[in-house]
N, C-alpha and C positions, 0 to 999 in steps of 0.2 A: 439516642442513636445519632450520631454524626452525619452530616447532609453527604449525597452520596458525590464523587468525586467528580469535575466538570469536564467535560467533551468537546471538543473541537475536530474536523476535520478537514482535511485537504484533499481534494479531486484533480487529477491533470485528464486533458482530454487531446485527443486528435480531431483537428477541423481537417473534411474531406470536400472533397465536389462530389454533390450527389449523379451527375451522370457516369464520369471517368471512377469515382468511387476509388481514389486518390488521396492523397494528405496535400492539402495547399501548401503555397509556399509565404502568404502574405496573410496572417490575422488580422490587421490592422483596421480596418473597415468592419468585422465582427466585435471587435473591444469596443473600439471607439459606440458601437451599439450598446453594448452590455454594461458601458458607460455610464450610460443614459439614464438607464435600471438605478430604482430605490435606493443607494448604498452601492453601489456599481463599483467606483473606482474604488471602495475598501474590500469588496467580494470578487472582483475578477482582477488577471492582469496575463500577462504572457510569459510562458515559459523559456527554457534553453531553446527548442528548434519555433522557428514559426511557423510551422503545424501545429502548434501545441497550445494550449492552453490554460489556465490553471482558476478554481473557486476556491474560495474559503470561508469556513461556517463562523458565526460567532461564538461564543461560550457558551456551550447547551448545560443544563442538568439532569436531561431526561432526552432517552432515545426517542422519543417520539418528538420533543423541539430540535431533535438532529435530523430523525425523518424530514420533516417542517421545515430547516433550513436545506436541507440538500434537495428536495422536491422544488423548493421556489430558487434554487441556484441554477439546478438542472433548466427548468423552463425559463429561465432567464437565457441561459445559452442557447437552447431549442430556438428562440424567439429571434434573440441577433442572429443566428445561425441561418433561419430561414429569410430574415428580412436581408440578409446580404450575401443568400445565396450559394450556403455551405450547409454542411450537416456535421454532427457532434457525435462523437466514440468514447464510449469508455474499455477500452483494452488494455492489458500491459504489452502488446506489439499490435500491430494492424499490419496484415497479411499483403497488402499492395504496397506498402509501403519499402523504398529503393533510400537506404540514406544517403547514396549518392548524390542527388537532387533536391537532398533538403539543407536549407541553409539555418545557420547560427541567429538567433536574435543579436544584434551588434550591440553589445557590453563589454567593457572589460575585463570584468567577471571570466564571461565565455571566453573570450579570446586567451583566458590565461590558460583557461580548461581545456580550449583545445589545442594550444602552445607546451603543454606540459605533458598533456596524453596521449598525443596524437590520432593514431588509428582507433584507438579506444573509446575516444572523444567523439574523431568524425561518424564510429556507426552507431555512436548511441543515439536510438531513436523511438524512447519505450516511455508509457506514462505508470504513473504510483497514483499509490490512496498513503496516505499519513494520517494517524490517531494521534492527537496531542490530549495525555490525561493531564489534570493540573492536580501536581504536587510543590505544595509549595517550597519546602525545605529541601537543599540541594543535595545534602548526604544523605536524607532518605532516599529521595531519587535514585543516586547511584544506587544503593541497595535494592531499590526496585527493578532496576534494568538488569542485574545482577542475577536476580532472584525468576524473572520473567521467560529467560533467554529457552530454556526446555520445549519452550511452547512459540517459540517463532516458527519456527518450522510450518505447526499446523495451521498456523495465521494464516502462512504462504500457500498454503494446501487449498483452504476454504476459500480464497480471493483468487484463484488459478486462472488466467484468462489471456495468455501469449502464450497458442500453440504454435504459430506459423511468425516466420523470417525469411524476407524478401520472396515471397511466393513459395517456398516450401513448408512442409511439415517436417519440426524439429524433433517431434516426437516427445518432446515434452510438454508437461501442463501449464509450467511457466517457466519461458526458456528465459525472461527477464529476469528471474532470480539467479540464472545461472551465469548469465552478466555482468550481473551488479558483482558477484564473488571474486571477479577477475582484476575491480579496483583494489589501488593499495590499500582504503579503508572501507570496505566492502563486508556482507555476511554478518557474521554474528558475533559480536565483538566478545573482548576478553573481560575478567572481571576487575571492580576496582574497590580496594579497601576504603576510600573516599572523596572526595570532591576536588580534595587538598592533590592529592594524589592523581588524580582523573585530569586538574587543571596545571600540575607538573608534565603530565606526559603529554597532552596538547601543546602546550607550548615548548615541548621539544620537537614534537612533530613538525608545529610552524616553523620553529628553530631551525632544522632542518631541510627546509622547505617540502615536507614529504605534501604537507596541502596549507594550504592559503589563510585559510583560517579556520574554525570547528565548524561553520556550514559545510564543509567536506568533509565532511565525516558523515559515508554512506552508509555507516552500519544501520543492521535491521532494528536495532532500537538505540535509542541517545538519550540524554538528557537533552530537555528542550533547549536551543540555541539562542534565541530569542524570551521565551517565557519560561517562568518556573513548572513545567513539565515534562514530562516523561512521553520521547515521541516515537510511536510502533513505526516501523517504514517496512514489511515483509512483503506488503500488501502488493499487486498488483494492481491495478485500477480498475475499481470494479462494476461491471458491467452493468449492474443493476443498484437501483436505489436498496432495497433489500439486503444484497450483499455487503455495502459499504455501511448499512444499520448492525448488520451483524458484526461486522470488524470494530464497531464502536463498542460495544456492548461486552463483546469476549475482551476487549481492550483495558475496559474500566475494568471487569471484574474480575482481570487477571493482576491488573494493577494494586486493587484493593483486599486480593488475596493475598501478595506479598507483603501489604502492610499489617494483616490480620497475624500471617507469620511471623515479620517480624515484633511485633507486639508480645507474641507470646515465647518471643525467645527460640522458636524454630532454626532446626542448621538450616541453612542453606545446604542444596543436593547437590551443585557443584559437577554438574557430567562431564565424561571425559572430553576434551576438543574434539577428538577422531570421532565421536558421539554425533556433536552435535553438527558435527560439517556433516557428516554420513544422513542424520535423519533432515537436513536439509535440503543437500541432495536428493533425499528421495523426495520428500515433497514436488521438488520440482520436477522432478521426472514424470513422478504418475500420477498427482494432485491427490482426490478421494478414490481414485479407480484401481489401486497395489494398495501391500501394505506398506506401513508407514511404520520407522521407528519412534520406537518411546525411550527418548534418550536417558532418561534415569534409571529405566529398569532395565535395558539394556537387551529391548527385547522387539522383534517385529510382531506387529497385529495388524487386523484391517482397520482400512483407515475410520470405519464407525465406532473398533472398539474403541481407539486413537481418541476422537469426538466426546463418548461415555467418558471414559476418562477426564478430559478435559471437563465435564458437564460435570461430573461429581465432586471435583476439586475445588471448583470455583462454586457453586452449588451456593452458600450462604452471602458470599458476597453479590451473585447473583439476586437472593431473597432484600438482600438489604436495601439496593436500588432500587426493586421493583421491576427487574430486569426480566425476571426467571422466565414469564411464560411467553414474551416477545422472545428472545434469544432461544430456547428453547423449541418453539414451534419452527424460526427461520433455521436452525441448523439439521431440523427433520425436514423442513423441504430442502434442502440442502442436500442429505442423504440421499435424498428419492431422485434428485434431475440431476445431478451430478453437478460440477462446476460450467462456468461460464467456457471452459476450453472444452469438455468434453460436447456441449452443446453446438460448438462454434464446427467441431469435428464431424458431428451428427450430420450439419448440412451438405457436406462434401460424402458423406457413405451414403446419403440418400439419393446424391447424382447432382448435386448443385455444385456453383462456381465459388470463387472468392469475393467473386459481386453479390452472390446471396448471402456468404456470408457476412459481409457490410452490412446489408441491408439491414439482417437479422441484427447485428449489433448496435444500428442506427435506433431501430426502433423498442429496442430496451432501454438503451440508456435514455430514451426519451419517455420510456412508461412511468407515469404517477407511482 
């Protein structure tokens, strides 16, 4: 049996002040801490806004060394966070949050991002979870992204955790999916016969200048940019260590079911576009709380059937990791408390503020 495929991931956070219960506007003094930290400057750095922040795990082989890295990432942020007088969020929006008042990290980079996109640019103010699976071989890759795309959606569904923008309720589960869709390379990309082909149409795009280079390439999954991987991006940031164990975990074993596929010669299902922008959209609209479509069958269910489905498809690849009964139990608690947006909601129909709600988000993303 083949060693089971390796894991990496990426956390972006929001630093707040715990009175104002606010996004800062200076990280600098919290890195500079998180510095300090074991491996620091290769696991932390700062994002597009300086509110922001970002970790990254090393090569796991097993959800439990990803558990293990994102638990001692986490408290590493917790740590600089307290020792210089901020607190850590994992959301895909934070509900106090005005991006009128938040500024750009000074890169060129950004300045080109927000010289090119303007309005676009200036209200993006939302954090991601990224699965990087390692595939080594670049045309299988595409085929795997290719093969994968049915199942973004639910990704987005299960990581649901931006309900509110600039003090309202959007009424969506995660209304940062319906953001990202807005970019030219946004959602859920199209398919590619191969690599040869995948790195023609990028550098016409460069060519073009439609974006800068394949790091803008916001699609909800890519070939790794940097490393031979295959990288999920649907994810919303996810509020618990838990959640982001589970996005690893459906990650690999969706990844490793499209190689089982292609192994045995399977078509590819190939769903209509109108499909999968549709069952994407609904993800983001009503997370696990509607039903959700299943873009192959071309049919709506509730989102547990959605879930079975998924849990049976992937099923062996599942067994072959070792995965099955970790993934399997975290997507039945999943079922039962609903997403990290319906929760974040919960505290506003109980009669609390959007400072409870902070708070509530403060102290999850800082639970072991």
């Amino acid at each position: 049996m083949p060693e089971p495929l390796t894991v990496g991931v990426e956390e972006e956070f929001f630093v707040i002040d715990p009175l104002e219960r606010r996004p800062l506007n200076d990280t600098t003094a919290l890195l500079e801490s998180a510095y300090r930290l074991p491996g620091g400057r290769d696991s932390y750095s700062a994002e597009l806004r300086t509110c922001m922040v970002e970790s990254r795990t090393g090569i796991c082989h097993t959800l439990d060394q990803v558990r293990s890295d994102i638990r001692g990432l986490r408290a590493g942020l917790v740590h600089a966070a307290q020792e210089t007088g901020s607190r850590i969020v994992a959301a895909g929006t934070f509900a106090l949050t005005d991006w009128r008042t938040q500024k750009f990290v000074e890169q060129p980079r950004n300045q080109y991002i927000v010289d090119r996109y303007a309005q676009m640019a200036r209200t993006h103010v939302m954090c991601a979870c990224q699965v990087h699976i390692g595939i080594p071989d670049r045309d299988t890759a595409i085929q795997v992204v290719n093969r994968i795309r049915p199942w973004l959606p639910l990704l987005s569904a299960l990581s649901a955790s931006s309900p509110f923008w600039m003090g309202d309720d959007t009424g969506f589960a995660s209304y940062r999916s319906t953001v990202w869709e807005n970019w030219p390379m946004g959602g859920i990309p199209p398919t590619f016969s191969s690599y040869e082909e995948y790195g023609k149409r990028m550098a016409a795009l460069v060519g073009t200048d439609t974006i800068s280079d394949v790091g803008q390439l916001y699609w909800d999954v890519r070939p790794g940019t940097n490393y031979n991987t295959v990288e999920f991006r649907p994810a919303d940031s996810c509020t618990t260590i838990d959640d982001t164990v589970l996005q690893a975990g459906l990650c690999r074993a969706l990844a490793q079911h499209a190689l089982d596929e292609l192994q045995r010669g399977s078509a590819d299902p190939e769903p209509w576009p109108e499909m999968l922008r549709t069952a994407k959209w609904r993800a983001a609209r009503y997370g696990l709380s509607g039903d959700l479509l299943d873009p192959v069958a071309g049919e709506l269910v509730p989102a547990g059937e959605l879930i079975d489905r998924l849990l049976r498809m992937v099923g062996s690849a599942l067994d072959d990791a070792g995965d099955r009964e970790q993934v399997t139990e975290l997507l039945g608690q999943k079922k039962a408390e609903g997403t990290s947006a319906d929760l974040q909601r919960a505290v506003l129909t109980r009669g609390g503020t959007f400072a409870d709600v902070a708070d509530l988000l403060v102290r999850q993303t800082a639970e072991p």
